[in-house]
N, C-alpha and C positions, 0 to 999 in steps of 0.2 A: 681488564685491559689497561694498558701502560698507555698517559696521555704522551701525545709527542708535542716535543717543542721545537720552537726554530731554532738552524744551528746559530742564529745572531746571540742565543742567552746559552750559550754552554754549561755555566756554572749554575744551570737548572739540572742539568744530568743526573745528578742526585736522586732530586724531588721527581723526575719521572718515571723514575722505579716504583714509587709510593701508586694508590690506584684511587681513582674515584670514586663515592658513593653512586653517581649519577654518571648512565652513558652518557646524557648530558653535556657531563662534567668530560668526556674521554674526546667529546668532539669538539666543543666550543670554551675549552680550559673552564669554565663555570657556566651554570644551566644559565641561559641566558631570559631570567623572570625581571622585574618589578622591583625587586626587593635584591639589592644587595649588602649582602653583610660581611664588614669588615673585621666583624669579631669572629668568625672564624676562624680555628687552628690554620687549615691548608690555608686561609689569604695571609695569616700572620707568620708562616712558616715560610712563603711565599717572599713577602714583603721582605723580612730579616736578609734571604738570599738576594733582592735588589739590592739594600742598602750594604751587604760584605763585601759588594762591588766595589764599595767606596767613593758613594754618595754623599756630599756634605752639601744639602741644596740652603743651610743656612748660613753660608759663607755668603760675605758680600753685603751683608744687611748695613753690618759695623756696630761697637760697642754700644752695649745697651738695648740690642733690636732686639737680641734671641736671647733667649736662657737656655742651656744645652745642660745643668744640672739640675739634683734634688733641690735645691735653697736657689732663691733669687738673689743673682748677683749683685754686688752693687751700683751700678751705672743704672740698673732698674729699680732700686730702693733711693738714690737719690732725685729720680722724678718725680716717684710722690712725695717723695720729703718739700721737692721745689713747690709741686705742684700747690701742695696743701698752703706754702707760707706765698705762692702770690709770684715766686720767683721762676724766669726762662729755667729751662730745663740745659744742661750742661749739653754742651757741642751741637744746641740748635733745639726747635719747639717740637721735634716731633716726638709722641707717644711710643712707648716699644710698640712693635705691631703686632695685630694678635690675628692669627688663623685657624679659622672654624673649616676651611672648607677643601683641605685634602691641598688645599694647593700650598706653593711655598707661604703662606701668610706666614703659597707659592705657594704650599706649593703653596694656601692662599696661599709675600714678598711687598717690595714699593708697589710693582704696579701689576703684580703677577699673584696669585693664590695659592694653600696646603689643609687637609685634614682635618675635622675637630679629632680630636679626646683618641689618642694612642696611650698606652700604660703608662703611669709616671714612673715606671721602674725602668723602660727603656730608654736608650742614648735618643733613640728616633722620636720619642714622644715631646720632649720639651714644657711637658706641663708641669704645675706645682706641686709639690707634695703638701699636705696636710699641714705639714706643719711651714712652710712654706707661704701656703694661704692666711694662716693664722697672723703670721709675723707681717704679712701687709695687710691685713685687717688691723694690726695694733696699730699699723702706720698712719694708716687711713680712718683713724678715730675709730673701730671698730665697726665701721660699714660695708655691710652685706656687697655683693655685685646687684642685688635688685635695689640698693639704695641708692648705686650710683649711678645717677641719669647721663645713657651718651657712653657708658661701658659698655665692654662686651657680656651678650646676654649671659654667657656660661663664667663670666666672672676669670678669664685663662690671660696672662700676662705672656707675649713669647712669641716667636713663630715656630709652628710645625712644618712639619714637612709632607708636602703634596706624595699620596699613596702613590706609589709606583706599579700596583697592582694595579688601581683600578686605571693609569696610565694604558698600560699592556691592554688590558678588557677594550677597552678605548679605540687604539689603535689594530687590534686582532680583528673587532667584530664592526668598524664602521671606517676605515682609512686605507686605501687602495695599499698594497704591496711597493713598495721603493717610491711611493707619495712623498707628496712635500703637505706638510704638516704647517700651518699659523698659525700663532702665538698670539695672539696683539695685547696681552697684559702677563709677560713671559714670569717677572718672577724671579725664582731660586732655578735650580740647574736640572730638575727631574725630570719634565717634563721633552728635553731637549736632550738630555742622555736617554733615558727609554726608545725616544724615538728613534735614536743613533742606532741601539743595541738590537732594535727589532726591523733593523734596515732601510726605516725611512728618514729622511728630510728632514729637518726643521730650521725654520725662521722661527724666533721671538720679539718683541721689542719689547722696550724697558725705557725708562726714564733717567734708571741708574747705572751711570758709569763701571762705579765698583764692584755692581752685581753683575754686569756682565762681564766684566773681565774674569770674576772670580769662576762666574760660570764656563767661562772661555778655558780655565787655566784646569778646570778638571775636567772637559772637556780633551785637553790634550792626552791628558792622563788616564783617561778612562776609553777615551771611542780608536780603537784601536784597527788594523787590519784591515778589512773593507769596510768598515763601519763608516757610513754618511756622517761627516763631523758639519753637528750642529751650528746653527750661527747665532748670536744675539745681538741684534740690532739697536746703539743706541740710540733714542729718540723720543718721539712724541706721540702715541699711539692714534692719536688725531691726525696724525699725517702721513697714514699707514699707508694711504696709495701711494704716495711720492716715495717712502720707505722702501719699499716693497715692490718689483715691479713684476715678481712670477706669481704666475697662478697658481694657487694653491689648490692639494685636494683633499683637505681635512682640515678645520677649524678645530683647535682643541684649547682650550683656556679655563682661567677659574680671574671671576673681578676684584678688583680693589673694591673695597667693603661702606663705600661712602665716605663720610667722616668717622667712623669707628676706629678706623687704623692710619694715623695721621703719618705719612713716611718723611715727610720733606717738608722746608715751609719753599720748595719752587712752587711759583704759583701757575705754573704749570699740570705741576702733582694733582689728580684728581682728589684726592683725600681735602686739598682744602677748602672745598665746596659743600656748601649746604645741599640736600638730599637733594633738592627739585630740582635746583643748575645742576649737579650730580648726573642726575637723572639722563637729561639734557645730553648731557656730553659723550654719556657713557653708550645711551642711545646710535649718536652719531659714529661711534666708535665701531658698532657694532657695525652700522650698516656700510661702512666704510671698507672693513675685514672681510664682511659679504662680498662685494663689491671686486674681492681679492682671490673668493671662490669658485673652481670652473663648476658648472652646469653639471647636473648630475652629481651631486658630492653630497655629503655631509656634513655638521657642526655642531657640537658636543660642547657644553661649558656643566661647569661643576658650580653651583651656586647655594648661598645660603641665604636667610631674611635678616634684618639690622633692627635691633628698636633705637627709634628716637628717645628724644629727654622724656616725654609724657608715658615710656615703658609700652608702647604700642607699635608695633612691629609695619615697619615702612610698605610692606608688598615688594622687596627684590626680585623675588623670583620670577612673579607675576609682571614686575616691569622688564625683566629680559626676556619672558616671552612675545611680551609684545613688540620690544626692541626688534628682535628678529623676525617676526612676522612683517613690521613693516620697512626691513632690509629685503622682503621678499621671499622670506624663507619659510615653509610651514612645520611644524611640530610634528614629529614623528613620533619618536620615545621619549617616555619619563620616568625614570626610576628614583628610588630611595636610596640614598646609603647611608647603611647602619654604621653607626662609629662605634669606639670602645665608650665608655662611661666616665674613664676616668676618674677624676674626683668629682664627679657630678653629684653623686650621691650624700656626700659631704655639706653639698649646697643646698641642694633640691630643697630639703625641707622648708630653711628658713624662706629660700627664695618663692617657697609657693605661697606660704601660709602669709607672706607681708603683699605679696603682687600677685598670685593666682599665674605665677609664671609657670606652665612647663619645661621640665630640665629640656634639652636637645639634645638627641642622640641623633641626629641623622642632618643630610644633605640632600641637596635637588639636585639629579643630573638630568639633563636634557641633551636629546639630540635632535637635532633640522636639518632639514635635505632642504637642497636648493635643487628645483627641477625634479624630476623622476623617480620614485623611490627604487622602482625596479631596475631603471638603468644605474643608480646609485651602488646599490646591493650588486649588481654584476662588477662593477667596477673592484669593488672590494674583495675578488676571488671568491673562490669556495674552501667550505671546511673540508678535509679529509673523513671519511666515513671509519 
């Protein structure tokens, strides 16, 4: 049986010719289990067909943010060259930013998230290649990612881009039909084209100017026809209620990663904050974007764990479920999502046998309902049989 899709993603027409292993698969586009995995052909066959749309959610970052080839450009081999002699980093203090978590990091972006570990052979992935890693190990005095206290754990320089698949799964199986979609840490532009293309709504906000615009400008280019054209809001995600004044019915985001991924020296930026005020803010953040959510709804964020300097991993995840618990909201679902490996394998070894780190191949998505799960579920239609 041929799965159907909405007419909002056409240029799926193709792929729904192909068939499912799982009836599953034929009624809810993937069995809807625990465990998702992104290294699947159909999600990565999937995936390639979002981004031919012409998707560029790394626009916006600006020089030095993203690496979108095999070698690290130079705007990002002269940071650690500053870094190493003591000296500001060229056009401002912030670190390129790195995304473990499907969003633009967006998807992790400034203040929006993307993906870990897509192939380093695709445009999509943005990670290093081997020899890539090697040439900023030389830079970096030959230091492992587990040497360096306050790195990202997987050792990855860049941002990726926020899976647009598991966007779709996202909004299919928990976000009413012609809904309006929240953002409050929007990011690169995926998240708010998706939502376009599968007929809902979206607000984001952002911090950064340039990212929304850039998001704005392929927005015009891409949401086409009746498609909802997306908004991005600049501002301050703290002041989401003033931001903001429709009710949303679907919280969908991925966070800025602590201080791991420094975007800005605004002091504003949450990256300039130490983990606990971090904590703090991101907290209010959250219950603020509740606060924005009607009754009976759902909220969905894609998150990953941070290690501090002592290589001992913060508890994120477990601080945004409690974020939302005490915005009022209860835990519904929690899944896995399996990434690619990428160069992980490359790393793993040294990085376990110096720190007993585990590589990371995966991500925490969470979902919460505010209010009723059953009147939630109604609200969100029903599958086709």
């Amino acid at each position: 049986m041929a799965r159907k899709f909405s007419p909002h993603v056409g240029f799926f027409e193709e792929l729904s010719e192909g068939k499912h292993s799982s009836t599953l698969g034929d009624k809810f586009l993937l069995p809807p289990f625990t465990v998702l995995n992104a290294r699947e052909g159909w999600w990565q066959d999937r995936k390639r067909a979002w981004l031919e749309l012409g998707i560029k959610s790394e626009l916006g970052r600006g020089e030095g943010l993203t690496y979108d080839t095999p070698e690290i450009t130079e705007p990002g081999l002269n940071y650690y060259r500053n870094k190493e002699a003591g000296k500001a980093s060229p056009g401002g203090s912030a670190r390129p930013a790195m995304d473990y978590s499907n969003r633009e990091r967006g998807s992790g972006s400034g203040s929006g998230s993307a993906i870990p570990g897509t192939e380093a052979k695709k445009p999509d992935a943005l990670l290093f290649s081997s020899k890539s890693q090697n040439r900023l190990n030389e830079i970096m005095g030959q230091k492992s990612s587990a040497d360096k206290e306050g790195e990202a754990a997987e050792g990855m320089i860049g941002t990726s881009i926020f899976d647009p698949v598991l966007c779709e799964l996202a909004y299919r199986w928990w976000s009413p039909p012609s809904g309006l979609v929240l953002d409050p840490f929007a990011g690169g532009s995926v998240r708010g084209i998706v939502a376009s293309k599968l007929g809902r709504r979206y607000i984001g906000t952002d911090l950064s100017a340039p990212q929304c615009g850039a998001n704005r400008k392929q927005a015009e280019e891409l949401c086409t026809g009746d498609d909802p054209v997306p908004q991005w809001i600049v501002g301050d995600s703290r002041d989401i209620e003033t931001l903001v004044t429709e009710q949303a019915d679907f919280i969908w985001t991925c966070p800025p990663y602590a201080d791991l991924e420094v975007y800005s020296d605004d002091p504003k930026d949450l990256s300039q904050l130490g983990y606990a005020e971090f904590a703090k803010v991101y907290a209010a953040i959250i219950k603020s974007a509740c606060a924005r959510l009607r009754q009976d709804r759902f909220a969905g964020i894609v998150v990953g764990d941070v290690r501090g300097k002592d290589g001992c991993y913060y508890g994120f995840p477990w601080d945004t479920v409690a974020a939302f618990k005490a915005a009022g909201l209860r835990l519904h679902n929690e899944a896995v999502l399996v990434t690619a490996v990428g160069s992980l394998p490359i790393r793993a070894g040294r990085q376990f046998s110096a720190g007993r780190k585990l590589g990371k191949t995966h991500q925490n998505l969470f979902v919460f309902v505010k209010g009723d799960p059953k009147r939630a579920s109604l609200a969100c239609g029903t599958f086709e049989e």
